[in-house]
N, C-alpha and C positions, 0 to 999 in steps of 0.2 A: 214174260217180263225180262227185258236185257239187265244185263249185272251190269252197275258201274264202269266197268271197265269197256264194254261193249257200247252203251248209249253215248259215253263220254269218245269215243276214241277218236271222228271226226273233228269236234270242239278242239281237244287238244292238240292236235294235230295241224289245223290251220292257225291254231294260237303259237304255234312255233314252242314249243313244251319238248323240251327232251326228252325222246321216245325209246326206248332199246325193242328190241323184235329179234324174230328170226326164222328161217325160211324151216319149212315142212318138206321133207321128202319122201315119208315113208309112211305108207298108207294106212296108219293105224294110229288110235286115239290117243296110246301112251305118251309121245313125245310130246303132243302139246297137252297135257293133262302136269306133264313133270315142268315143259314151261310155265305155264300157269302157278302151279304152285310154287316154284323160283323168283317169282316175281316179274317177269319177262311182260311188256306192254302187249305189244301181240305176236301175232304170227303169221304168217305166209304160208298157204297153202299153194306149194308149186306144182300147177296142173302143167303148167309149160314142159318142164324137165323132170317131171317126178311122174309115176304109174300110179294116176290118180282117177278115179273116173267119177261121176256122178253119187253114186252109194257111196264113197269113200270120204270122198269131197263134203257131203252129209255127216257121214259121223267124225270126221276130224272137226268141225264145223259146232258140231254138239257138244262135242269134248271142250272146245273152244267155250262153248256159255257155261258147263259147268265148273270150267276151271277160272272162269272170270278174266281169260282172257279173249282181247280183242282177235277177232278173225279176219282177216282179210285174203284174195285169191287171186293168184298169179294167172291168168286167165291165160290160154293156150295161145289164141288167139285175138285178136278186135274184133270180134265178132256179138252181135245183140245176143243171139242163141247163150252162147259162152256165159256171157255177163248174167244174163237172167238166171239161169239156171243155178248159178254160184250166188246171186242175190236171193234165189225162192229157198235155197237153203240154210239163209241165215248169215252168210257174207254181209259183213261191216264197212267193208272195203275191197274196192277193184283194183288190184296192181296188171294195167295195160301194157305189154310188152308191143317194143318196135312204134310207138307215137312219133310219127316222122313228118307230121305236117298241121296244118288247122284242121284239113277235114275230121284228119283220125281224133283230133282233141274234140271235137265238136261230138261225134260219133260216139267216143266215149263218155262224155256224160248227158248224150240222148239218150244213150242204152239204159245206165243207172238212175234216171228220175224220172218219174210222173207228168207232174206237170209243167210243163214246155217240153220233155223228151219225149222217148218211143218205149219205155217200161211198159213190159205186156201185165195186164194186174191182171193178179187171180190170187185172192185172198186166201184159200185154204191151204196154205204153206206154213211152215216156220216161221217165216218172217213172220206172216198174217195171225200167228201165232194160233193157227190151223183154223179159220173162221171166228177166231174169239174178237178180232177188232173189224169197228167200223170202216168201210171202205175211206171216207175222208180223212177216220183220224189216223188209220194206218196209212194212209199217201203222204201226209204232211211229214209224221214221224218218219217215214222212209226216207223220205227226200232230205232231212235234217241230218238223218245219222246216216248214212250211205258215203264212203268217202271214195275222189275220183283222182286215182294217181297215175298219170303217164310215165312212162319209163323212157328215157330219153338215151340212146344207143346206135342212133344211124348220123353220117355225117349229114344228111339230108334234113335232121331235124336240127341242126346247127344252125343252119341258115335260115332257118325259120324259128326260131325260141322265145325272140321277145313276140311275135305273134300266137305262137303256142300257147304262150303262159298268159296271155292277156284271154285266152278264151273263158267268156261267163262258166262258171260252176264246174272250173279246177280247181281240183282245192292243191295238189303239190305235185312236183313232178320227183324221178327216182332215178338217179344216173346211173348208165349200165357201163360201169368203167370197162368189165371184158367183154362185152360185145364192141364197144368203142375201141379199144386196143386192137381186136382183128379188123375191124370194118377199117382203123385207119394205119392197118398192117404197122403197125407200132412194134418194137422187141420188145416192152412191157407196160404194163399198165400206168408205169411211175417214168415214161418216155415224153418228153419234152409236149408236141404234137398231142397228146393223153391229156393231159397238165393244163394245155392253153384251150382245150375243150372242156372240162370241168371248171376251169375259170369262169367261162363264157355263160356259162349255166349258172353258174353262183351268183355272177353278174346280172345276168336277166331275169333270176328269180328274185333278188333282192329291190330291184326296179320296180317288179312286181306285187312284191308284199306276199311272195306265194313261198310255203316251204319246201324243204329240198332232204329227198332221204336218200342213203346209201349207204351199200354194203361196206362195209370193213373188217379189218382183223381183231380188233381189240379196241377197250377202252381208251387207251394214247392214241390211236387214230382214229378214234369215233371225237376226243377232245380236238384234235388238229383243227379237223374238217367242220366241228363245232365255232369254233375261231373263226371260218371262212365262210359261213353262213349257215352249213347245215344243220338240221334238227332231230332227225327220224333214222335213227339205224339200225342196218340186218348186220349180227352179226352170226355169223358162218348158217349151218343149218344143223337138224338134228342129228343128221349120217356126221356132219363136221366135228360136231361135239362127241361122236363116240368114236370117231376114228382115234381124234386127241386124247381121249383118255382113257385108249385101246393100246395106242402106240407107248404112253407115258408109264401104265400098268404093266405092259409086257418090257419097256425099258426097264423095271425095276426089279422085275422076275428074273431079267438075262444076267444084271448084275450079281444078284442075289445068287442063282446057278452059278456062275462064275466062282464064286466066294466059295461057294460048297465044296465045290468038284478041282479047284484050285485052293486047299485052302493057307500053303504056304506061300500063294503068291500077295499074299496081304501086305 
């Protein structure tokens, strides 16, 4: 049985619901167990850039339902293999890297649904909640909660967005500000040419009625981009979160040293 947080996460998500998340790097169940219980909407499992493999992908996945939070998978590739395998294991959500045209949007939610897609069924999985559900009423259920997000990142998918976003059973797309930044050899993310590409996108999903997630640093820039349309944000990932308050813990240690070993320079 999915916890609330897992059945509902496509619902809210195309309801345009402000979402916080955040991306998984590290192939072990604690980080998102500690999301979870923080209160965190979901998480990202990054098979793309993270040393994630199938077992892994599984039990972060599991951790995922026992913490009540939503799971979703950065899939390596567009590939149906990819997709399935992170769907048989309990993936809520597909985050598609590199969506640069209609075919790949078409592609990506042929993979994720049943019926009118190419989802290979085979009920004795997680999902199928290991043979316990009927084949129809586990296809309807899948198709209902399974959510389909392109990541939007190539200048190629520029010219094509309001087609993009118009494709039946997207539910939102997910802007890849630094893959956009190299692809349009930009000096940084926050570079003019960056800017008038995220507009464009803000623009054709709102035309659309589809929502729009991304990364950011913080809640003041998750509210900006809230203001300009979006709804769903990763904010850093779980190596992020510990680097920050690795760095901030041993700032306070070098101080503290200091104080000791200096202590007339008070």
């Amino acid at each position: 049985m999915r916890t609330s947080a897992q059945s509902s996460f496509r619902k809210r998500l195309v309801s345009g619901a402000f979402l916080a998340g955040s991306f998984v790097k590290t192939p072990s169940p604690h980080a998102t167990e500690i999301l979870g219980n923080s209160g965190f909407d979901f998480i990202v499992v990054d098979q793309e850039h993270a040393p994630f493999d199938r077992v892994t992908t599984d039990l972060v996945l599991l951790a995922a339902r026992a913490a009540g939070i939503a799971g979703v998978v950065r899939v390596p590739t567009l590939t149906s293999d990819a997709i399935q395998a992170s769907l048989d294991c309990g993936a809520v959500g597909i985050l598609a890297p590199h969506v640069a045209s209609v075919a790949d949007a078409q592609a990506l939610v042929a993979a994720c649904r049943y019926r009118g897609g190419k989802r290979g069924f085979f009920g004795v999985t997680r999902a199928g909640r290991y043979g316990g559900s009927k084949m129809w009423d586990l296809v309807d259920a899948a198709d209902a909660a399974v959510a389909t997000i392109a990541m939007i990142e190539d200048p190629a998918a520029l010219a094509e967005i309001d087609a993009i976003l118009a494709v039946e059973g997207l539910d939102a797309v997910f802007i890849g500000r630094g893959d956009l930044t190299v692809a349009l050899s930009a000096p940084t993310r926050d570079a003019p040419e960056v800017s008038d590409a995220i507009d464009a996108i803000l623009r054709a999903a709102k035309k659309a009625g589809k929502p729009v997630c991304v990364m950011t640093d913080n809640g003041e820039e998750s509210a900006g981009f809230a203001e300009r349309g979006a709804s769903a944000f990763i904010l850093s990932s779980d190596q992020g979160f510990l680097r920050k308050a690795a760095s901030q813990a041993l700032g306070q240690m070098q101080a503290a040293r200091s104080r000791v070993e200096n202590p007339g320079a008070r």
